[in-house]
C-alpha positions in Angstrom: 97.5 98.8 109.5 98.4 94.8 109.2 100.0 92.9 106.3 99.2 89.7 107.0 101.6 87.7 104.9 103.3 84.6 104.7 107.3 84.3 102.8 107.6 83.4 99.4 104.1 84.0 98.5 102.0 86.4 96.8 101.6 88.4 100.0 104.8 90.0 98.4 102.6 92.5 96.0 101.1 94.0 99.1 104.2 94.2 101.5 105.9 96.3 98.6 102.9 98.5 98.6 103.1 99.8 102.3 106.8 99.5 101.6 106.6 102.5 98.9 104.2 104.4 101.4 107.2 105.0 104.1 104.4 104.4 106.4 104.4 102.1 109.7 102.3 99.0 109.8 102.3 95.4 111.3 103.0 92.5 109.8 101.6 89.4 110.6 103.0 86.3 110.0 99.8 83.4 108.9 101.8 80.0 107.8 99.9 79.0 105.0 101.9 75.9 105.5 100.5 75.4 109.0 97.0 76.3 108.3 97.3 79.4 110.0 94.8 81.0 107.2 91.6 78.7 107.7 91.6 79.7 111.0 88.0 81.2 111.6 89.6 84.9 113.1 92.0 84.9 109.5 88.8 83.9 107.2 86.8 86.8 108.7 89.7 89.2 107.0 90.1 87.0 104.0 87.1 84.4 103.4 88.8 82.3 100.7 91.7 81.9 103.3 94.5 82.9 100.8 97.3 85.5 101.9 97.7 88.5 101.5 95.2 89.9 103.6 94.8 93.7 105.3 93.2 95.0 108.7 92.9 98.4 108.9 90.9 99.5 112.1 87.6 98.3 111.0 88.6 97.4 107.4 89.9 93.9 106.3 89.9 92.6 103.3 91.8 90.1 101.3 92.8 90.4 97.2 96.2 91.4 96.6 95.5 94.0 93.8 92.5 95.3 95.9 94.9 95.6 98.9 97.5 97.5 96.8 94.4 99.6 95.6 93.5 100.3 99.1 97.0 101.4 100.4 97.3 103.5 97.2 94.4 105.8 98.0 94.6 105.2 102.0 98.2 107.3 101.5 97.7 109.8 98.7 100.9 111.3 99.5 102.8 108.4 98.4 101.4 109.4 95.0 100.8 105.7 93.9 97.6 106.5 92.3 96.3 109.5 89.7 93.9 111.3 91.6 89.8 110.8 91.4 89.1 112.5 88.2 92.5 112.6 86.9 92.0 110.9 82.8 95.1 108.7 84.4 92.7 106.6 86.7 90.9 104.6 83.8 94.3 103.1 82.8 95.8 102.5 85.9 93.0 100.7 87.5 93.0 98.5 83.9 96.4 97.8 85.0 95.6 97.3 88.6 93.2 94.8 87.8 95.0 93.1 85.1 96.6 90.6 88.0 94.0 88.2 87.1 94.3 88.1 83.8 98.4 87.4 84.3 97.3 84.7 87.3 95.0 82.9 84.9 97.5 82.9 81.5 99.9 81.4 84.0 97.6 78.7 85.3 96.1 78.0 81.5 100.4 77.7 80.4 100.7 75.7 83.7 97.9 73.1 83.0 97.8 73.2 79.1 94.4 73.8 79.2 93.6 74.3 75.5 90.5 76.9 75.5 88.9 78.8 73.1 90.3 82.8 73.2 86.9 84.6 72.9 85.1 82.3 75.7 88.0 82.7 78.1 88.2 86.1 80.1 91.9 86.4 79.6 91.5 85.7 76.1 95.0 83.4 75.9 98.2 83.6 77.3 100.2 85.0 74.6 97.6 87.8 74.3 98.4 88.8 78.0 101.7 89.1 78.0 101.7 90.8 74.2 99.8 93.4 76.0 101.7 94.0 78.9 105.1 94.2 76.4 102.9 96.5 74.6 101.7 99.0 77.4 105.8 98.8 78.5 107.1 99.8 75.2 105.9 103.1 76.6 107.7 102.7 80.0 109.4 103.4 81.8 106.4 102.7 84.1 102.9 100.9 83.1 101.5 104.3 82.9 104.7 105.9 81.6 106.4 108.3 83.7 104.2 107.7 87.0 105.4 104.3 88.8 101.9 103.2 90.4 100.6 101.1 92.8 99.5 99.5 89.2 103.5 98.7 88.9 103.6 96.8 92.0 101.2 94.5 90.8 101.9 93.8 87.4 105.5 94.0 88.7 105.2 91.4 91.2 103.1 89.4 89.0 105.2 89.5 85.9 108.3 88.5 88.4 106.8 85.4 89.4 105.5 84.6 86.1 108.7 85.3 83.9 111.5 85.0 86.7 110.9 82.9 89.7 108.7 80.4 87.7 109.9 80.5 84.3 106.5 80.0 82.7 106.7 82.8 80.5 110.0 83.6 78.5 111.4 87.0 78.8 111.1 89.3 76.5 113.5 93.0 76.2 110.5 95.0 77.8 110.0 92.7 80.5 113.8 92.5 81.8 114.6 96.0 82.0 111.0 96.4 83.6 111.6 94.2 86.4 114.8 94.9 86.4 113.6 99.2 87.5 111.1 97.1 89.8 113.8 95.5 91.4 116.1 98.5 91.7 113.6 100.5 93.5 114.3 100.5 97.7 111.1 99.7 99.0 110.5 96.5 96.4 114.1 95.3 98.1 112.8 95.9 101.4 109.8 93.8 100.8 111.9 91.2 99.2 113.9 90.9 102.3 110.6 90.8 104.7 109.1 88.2 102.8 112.3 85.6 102.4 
């Protein structure tokens, strides 16, 4: 398996995926600041040219939560993700998923796009992030008791959005949240591999 990453990105989300497996892999260093990912052999894995991206024998792909989703189910024993037919699943890919709807609140607070909630597919930013304090309220996890693969997206996520960038202000939930996510060995391994 290959992490191709580059530091201080959002290659982060999937380095601290195979970082909670306890499983070997490669890590491959593409400079996004170089060009290093529009470099036809790099846009094969990843067509949008964009890091993270995965190899896997004769599996690549790109997406960071898709990645995370892969490496989940790729090492079931790492119990990142409920089981196929486990009433857990339905949530937890919600969850999974719900990097997208974090990345675009963050661009529409970024930009001060003004948009109508029901036309956009995030609905607005506040709404987001209500429901992410919401779902934690639960906690300790996403999913409650079970940290997921689902955490180290909407972890990594939320960390960029609330603590590196400061675009969202904190909230109780989301400081002791990230504050388990960054207590937890592997997400501190990561951390130091992608510096």
């Amino acid at each position: 398996m290959q992490i191709f990453y580059c530091p201080k990105s959002r290659s982060f989300a999937a380095l601290w995926a195979m970082e909670e497996t306890g499983e070997p892999y490669e890590r491959v260093l593409t400079d996004i600041n170089t060009g290093d990912q529009k470099k036809p052999d790099y846009l094969a894995i990843n067509p949008l040219g964009k890091v993270p991206g995965l190899k896997d024998g004769d599996a690549a792909m790109g997406e960071s939560a898709a990645i995370c989703a892969y490496i989940a189910d790729r090492y079931p024993n790492a119990k990142l993700a409920p089981p196929i037919g486990d009433p857990r699943r339905a949530r937890y890919l919600q969850w999974l998923f719900f990097n997208g709807n974090i990345e675009a609140a963050i661009t529409q607070i970024f930009t001060k796009i003004e948009m109508p909630a029901r036309t956009a597919g995030w609905g607005e930013a506040t709404q987001v992030f209500d429901a992410i304090d919401a779902a934690l309220q639960k906690g300790p996890w996403i999913l409650g008791d079970q940290f997921t693969a689902a955490d180290v997206v909407i972890g990594a996520g939320l960390n960029f959005a609330v603590r590196l960038f400061k675009m969202v202000p904190t909230r109780p939930s989301f400081d002791r949240y990230l504050d388990l996510c960054a207590a937890r060995p592997a997400y501190q391994r990561a951390e130091k591999l992608s510096a």
